[in-house]
C-alpha positions in Angstrom: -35.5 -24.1 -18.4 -38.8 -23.8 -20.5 -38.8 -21.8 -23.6 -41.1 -19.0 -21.4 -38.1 -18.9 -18.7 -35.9 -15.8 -19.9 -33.5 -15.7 -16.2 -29.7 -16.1 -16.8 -29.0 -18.4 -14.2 -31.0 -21.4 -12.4 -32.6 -20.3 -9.2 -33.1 -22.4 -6.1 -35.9 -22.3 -3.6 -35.1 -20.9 -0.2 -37.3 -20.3 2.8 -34.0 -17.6 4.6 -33.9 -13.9 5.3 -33.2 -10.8 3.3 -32.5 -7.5 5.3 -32.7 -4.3 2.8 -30.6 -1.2 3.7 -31.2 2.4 2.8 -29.0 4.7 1.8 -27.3 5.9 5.2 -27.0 2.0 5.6 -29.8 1.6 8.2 -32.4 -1.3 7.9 -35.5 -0.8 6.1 -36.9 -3.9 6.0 -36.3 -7.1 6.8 -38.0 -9.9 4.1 -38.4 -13.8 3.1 -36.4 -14.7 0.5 -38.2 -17.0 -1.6 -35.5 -18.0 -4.5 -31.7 -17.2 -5.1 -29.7 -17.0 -8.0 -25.7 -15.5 -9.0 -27.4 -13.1 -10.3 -30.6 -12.3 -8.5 -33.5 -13.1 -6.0 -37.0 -13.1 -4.8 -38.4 -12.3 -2.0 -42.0 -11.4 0.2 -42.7 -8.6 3.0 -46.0 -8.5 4.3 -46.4 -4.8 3.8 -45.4 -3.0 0.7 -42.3 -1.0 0.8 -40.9 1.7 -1.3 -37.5 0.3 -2.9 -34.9 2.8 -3.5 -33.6 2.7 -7.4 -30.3 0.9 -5.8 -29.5 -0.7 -2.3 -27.3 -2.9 -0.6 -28.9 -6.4 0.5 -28.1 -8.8 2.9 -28.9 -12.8 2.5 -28.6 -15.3 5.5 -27.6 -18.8 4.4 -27.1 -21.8 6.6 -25.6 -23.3 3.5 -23.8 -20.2 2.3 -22.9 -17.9 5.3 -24.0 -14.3 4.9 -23.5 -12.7 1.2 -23.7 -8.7 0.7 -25.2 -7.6 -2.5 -25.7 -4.3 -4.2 -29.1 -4.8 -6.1 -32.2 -3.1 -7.7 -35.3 -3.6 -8.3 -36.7 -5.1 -11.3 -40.6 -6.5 -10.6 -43.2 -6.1 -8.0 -46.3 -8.3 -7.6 -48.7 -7.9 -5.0 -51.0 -10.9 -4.0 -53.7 -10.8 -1.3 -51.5 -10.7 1.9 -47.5 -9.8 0.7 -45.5 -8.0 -1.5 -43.2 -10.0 -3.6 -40.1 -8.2 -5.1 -37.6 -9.5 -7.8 -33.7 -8.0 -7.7 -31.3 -8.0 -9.7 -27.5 -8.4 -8.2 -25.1 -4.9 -9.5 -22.3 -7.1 -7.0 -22.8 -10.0 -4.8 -19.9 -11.2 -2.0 -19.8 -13.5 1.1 -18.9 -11.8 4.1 -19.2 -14.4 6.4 -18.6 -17.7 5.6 -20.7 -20.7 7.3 -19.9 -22.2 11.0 -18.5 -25.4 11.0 -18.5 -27.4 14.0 -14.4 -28.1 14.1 -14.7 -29.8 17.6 -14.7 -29.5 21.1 -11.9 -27.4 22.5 -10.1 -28.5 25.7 
């Protein structure tokens, strides 16, 4: 990391989805997550959203499987055409792990 880079953990690029939740545990929006981390994420929605102080998160891996996170908010930045969010993880679990191929079955 450069000396300008202040995140806690190395983040890697991914082109998946984020669904965000409200409260009641309906989806509110459903985004592209842009970069990953233990301990937080980035990701784009074409129209701004208002973000809740806490929500629950859900990331889609091919890699990973599907991982549940409690998060908040801690930057916005709006370009031309998207919203870009950064979150921090409060908790951050798999809940379903990745398919692997184990075979045909007779």
């Amino acid at each position: 990391m450069n000396g300008r880079d202040k995140r806690r953990a190395p983040r890697n690029s991914h082109n998946s989805v984020i669904e965000i939740f409200d409260i009641e545990g309906n989806l509110a929006v459903t985004g592209r997550l842009i970069d990953f981390s233990e301990v937080g994420a980035s990701f784009s929605v074409g129209d701004p959203v208002v973000m809740p102080e806490r929500f629950r998160a859900r990331l889609r891996f091919l890699d990973r499987g599907i991982l549940d996170a409690r998060a908040r908010v801690v930057w916005i930045r709006r370009d031309k055409n998207i919203t870009r969010y950064g979150i921090a993880f409060d908790s951050l679990k798999r809940v379903h792990p990745t398919g692997e191929f184990k075979g045909l079955r007779d």
